[in-house]
KEFI-85638 format. One line per field, with one value per residue: x, y, z of N, C-alpha, C, O in turn; residue in three letters. Coordinates in steps of 0.02 Angstrom, whole numbers. Layout:
// KEFI-85638
npx <- X_... $
npy <- Y_... $
npz <- Z_... $
capx <- X_... $
capy <- Y_... $
capz <- Z_... $
cpx <- X_... $
cpy <- Y_... $
cpz <- Z_... $
opx <- X_... $
opy <- Y_... $
opz <- Z_... $
residuo <- Ala_... $
This chain:
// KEFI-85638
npx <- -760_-630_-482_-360_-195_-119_44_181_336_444_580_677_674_636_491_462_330_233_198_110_12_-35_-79_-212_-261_-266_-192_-42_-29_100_139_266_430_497_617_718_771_750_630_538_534_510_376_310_336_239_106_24_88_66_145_222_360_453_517_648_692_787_858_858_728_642_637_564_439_313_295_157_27_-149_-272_-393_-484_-587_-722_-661_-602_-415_-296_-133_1_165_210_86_4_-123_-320_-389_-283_-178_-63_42_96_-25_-148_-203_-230_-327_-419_-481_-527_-563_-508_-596_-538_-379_-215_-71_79_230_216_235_135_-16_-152_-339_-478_-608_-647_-769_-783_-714_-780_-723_-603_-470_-313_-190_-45_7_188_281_409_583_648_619_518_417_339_270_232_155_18_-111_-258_-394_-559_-627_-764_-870_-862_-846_-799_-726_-740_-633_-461_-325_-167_-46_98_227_306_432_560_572_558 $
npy <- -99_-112_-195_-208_-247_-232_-183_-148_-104_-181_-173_-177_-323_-437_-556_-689_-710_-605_-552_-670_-661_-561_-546_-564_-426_-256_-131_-104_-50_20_62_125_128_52_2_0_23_-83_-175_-67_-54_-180_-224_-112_-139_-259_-226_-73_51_118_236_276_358_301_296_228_258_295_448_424_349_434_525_469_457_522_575_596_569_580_527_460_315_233_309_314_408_408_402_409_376_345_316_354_342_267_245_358_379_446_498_672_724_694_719_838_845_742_765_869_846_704_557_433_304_271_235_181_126_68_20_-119_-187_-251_-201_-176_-68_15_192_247_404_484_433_328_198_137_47_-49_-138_-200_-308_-337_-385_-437_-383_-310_-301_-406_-576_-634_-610_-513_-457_-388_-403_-332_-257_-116_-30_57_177_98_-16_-176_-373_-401_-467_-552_-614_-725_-733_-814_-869_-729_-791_-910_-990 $
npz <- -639_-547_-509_-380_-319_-171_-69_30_94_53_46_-49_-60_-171_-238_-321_-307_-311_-417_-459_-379_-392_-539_-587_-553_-589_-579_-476_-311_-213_-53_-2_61_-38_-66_-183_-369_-440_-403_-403_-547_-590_-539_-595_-764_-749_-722_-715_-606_-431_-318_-188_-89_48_196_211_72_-56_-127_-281_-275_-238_-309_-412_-364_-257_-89_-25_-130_-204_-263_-395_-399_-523_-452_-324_-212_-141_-25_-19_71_161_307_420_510_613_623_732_765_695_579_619_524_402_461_461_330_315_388_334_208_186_139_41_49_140_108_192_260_338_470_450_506_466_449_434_424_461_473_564_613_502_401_310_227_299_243_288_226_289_286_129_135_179_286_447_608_568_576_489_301_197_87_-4_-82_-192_-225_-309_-374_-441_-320_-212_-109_-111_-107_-31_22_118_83_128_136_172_336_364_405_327_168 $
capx <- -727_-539_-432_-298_-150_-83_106_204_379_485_643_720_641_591_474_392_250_199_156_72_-49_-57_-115_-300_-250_-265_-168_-21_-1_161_150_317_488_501_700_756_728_714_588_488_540_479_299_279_339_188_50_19_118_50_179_262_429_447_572_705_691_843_849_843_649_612_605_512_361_313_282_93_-12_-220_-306_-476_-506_-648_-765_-664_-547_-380_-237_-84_78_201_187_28_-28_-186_-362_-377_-181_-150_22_29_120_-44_-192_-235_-279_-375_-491_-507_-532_-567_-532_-638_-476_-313_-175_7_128_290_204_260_58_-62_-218_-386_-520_-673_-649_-813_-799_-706_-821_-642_-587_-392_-297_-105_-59_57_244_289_476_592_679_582_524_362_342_241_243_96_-10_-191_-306_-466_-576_-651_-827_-913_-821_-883_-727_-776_-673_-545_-418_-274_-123_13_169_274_346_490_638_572_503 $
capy <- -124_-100_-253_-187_-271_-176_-196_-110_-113_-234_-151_-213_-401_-460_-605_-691_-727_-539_-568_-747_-645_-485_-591_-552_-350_-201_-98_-127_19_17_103_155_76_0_-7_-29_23_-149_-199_-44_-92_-258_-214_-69_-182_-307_-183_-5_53_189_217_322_345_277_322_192_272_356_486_375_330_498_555_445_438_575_566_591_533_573_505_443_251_184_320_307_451_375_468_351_392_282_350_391_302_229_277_350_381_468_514_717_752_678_738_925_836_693_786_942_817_649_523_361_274_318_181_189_62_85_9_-186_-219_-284_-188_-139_-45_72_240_309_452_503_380_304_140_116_-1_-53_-221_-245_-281_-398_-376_-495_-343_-308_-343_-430_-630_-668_-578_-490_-444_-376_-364_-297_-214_-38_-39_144_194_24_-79_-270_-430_-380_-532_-546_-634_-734_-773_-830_-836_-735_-836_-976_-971 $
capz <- -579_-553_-467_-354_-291_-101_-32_93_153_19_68_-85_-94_-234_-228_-392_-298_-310_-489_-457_-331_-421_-594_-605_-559_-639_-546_-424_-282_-161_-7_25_66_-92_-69_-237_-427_-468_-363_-449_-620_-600_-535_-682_-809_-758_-701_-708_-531_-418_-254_-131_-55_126_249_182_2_-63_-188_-340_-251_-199_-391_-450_-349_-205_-10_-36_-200_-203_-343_-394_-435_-519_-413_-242_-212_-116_-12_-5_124_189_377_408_584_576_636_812_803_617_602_590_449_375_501_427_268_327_444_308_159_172_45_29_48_151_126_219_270_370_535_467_534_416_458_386_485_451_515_555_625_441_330_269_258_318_238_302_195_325_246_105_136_234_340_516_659_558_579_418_269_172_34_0_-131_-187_-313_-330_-415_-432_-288_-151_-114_-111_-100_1_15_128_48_194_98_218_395_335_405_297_95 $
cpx <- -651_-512_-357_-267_-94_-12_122_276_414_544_679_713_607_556_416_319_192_169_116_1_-63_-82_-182_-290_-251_-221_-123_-17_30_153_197_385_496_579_743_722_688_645_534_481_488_387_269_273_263_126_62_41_80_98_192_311_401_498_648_702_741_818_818_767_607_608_579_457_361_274_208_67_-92_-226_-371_-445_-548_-715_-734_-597_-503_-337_-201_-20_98_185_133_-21_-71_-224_-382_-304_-149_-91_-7_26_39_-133_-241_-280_-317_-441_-522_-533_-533_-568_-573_-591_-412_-265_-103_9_166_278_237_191_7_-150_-283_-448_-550_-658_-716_-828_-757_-734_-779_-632_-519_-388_-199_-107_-13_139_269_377_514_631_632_586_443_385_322_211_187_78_-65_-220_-373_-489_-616_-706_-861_-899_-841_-807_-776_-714_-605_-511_-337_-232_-70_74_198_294_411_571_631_524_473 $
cpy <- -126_-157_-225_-224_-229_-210_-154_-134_-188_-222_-185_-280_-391_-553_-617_-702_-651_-533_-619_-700_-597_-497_-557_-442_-325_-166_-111_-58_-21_58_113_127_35_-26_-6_-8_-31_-173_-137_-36_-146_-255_-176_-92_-223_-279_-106_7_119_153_284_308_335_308_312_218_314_406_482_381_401_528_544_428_503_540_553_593_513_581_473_374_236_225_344_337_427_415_408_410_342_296_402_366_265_279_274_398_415_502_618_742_760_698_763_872_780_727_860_922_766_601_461_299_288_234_185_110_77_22_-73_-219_-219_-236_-153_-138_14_125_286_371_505_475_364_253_155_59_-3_-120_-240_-263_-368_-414_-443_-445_-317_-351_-411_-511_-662_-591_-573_-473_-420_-366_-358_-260_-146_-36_9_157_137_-5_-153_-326_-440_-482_-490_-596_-646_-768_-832_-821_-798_-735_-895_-970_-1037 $
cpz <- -592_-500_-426_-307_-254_-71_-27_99_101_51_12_-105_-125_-228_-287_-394_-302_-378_-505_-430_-360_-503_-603_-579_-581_-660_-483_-381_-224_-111_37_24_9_-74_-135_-309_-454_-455_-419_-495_-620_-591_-600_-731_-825_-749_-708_-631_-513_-335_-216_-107_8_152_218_121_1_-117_-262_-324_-244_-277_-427_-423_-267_-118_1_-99_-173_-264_-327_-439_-445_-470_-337_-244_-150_-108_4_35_152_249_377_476_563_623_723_816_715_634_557_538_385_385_495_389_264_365_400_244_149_117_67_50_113_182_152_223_328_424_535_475_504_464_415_454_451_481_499_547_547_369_277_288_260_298_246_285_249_271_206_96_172_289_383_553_635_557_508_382_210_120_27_-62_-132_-243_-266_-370_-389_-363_-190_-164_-79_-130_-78_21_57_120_116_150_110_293_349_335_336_230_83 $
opx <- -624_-532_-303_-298_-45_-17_102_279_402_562_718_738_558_592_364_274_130_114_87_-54_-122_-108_-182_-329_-234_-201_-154_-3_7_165_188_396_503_587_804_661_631_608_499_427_433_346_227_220_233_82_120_12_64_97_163_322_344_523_691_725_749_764_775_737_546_557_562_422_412_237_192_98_-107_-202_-397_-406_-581_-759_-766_-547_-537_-323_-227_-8_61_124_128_-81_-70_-200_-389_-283_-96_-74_-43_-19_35_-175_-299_-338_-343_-500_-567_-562_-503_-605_-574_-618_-418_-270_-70_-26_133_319_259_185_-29_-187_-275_-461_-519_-651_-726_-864_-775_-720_-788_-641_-502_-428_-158_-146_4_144_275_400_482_646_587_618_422_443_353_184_175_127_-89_-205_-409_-459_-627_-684_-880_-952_-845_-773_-826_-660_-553_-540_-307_-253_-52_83_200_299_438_617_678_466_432 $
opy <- -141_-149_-229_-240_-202_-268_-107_-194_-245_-266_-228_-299_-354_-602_-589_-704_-650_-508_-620_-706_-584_-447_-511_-403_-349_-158_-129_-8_-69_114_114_98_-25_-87_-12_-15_-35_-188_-159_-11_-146_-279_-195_-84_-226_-315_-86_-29_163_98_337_249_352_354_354_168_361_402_515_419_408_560_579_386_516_492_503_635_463_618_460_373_216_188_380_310_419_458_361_469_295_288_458_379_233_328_227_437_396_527_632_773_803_695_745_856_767_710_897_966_753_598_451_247_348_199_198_62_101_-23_-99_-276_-172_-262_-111_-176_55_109_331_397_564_487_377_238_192_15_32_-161_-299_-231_-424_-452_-493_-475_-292_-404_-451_-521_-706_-542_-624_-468_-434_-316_-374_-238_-139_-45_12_139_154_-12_-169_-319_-468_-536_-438_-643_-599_-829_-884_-762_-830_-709_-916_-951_-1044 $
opz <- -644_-442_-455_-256_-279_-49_-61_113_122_89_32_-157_-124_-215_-301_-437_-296_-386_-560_-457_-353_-528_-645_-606_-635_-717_-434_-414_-194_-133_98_-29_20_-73_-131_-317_-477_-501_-465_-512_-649_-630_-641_-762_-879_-772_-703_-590_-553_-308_-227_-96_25_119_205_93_40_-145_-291_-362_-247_-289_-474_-450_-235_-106_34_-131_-139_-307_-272_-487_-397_-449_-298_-268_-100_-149_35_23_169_253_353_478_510_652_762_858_690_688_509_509_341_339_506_401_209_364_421_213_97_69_128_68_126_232_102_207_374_426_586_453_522_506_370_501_417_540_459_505_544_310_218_347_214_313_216_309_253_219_230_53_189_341_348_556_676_541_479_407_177_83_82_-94_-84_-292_-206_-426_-330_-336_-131_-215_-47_-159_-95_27_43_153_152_141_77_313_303_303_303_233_38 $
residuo <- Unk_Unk_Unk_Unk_Unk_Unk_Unk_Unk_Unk_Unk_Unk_Unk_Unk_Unk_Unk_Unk_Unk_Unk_Unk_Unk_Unk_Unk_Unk_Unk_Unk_Unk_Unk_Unk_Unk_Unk_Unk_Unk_Unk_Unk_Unk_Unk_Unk_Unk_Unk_Unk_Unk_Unk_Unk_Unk_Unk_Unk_Unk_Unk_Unk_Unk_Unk_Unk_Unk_Unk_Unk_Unk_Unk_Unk_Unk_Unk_Unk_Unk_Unk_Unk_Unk_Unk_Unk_Unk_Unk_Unk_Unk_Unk_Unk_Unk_Unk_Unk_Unk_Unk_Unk_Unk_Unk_Unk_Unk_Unk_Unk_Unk_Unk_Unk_Unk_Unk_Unk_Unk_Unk_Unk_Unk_Unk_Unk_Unk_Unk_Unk_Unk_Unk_Unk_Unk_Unk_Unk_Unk_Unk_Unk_Unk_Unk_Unk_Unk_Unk_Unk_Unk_Unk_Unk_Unk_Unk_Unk_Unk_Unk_Unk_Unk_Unk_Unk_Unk_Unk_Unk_Unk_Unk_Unk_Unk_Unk_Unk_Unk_Unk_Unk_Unk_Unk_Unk_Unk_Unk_Unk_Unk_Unk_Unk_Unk_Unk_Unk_Unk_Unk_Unk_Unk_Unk_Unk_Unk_Unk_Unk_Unk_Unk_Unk_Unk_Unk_Unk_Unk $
């Protein structure tokens, strides 16, 4: 069984509670917008990191981790993108290779909106942690985790920080 700890959309915040909640983890994965080396210093340092650049990613971001990242966890093959819609509404860029290759998995970010949802008609779960940042238009600020066991996800947990005017 593999423990994974999901964020979205820091934009450059750093918050120590990401290592309080990400504790019992294996594995941290970023989906996108990180904003900042630091920010993905600090996670690698404490966990093994798996990420993606987002929109907001400069150069610096964009060389150290790529736009799309499919991998196998634990059994359960996973397609990560920062923009990536959700299910019903998949963002193109991302479309082809969801409907020609499904993974078990398919996690983005960008949207700010904390969602998780079954997609039947691709036998994929969607997961958007929603954004643990303090820049948007988001009200309260997010987290998710979960394990991976022979490729079954189980114990999903969603994580509320903060409103984030107020810590």
């Amino acid at each position: 069984m593999t423990r994974i700890g999901l964020l979205s959309d820091t934009h450059g915040y750093w918050d120590e509670r990401y290592l309080k909640y990400f504790a019992d983890c294996d594995e941290i994965w970023h989906a996108g917008d990180i904003g900042s080396i630091e920010v993905a210093q600090k996670l690698a340092d404490f966990r093994p990191l798996r990420a993606v650049y987002g929109n907001i990613d400069g150069q610096d971001m964009r060389h150290m981790f790529t736009e799309k990242y499919r991998f196998t966890v634990d059994g359960a093959e996973v397609l990560m993108k920062h923009i990536g819609g959700y299910p019903g509404r998949y963002d193109a860029s991302v479309r082809g290779t969801l409907f020609v290759k499904p993974p078990k998995l398919f996690v983005c970010g960008h949207s700010h909106i904390l969602k998780v949802q079954y997609d039947k008609t691709l036998d994929m779960l969607y997961i958007n942690p929603g954004a643990a940042g303090i820049y948007g238009f988001h009200k309260v600020r997010t987290l998710v985790r979960f394990a991976i066991d022979q490729g079954e996800f189980k114990d999903l947990e969603v994580i509320e920080l903060a409103d984030k005017l107020r810590e």
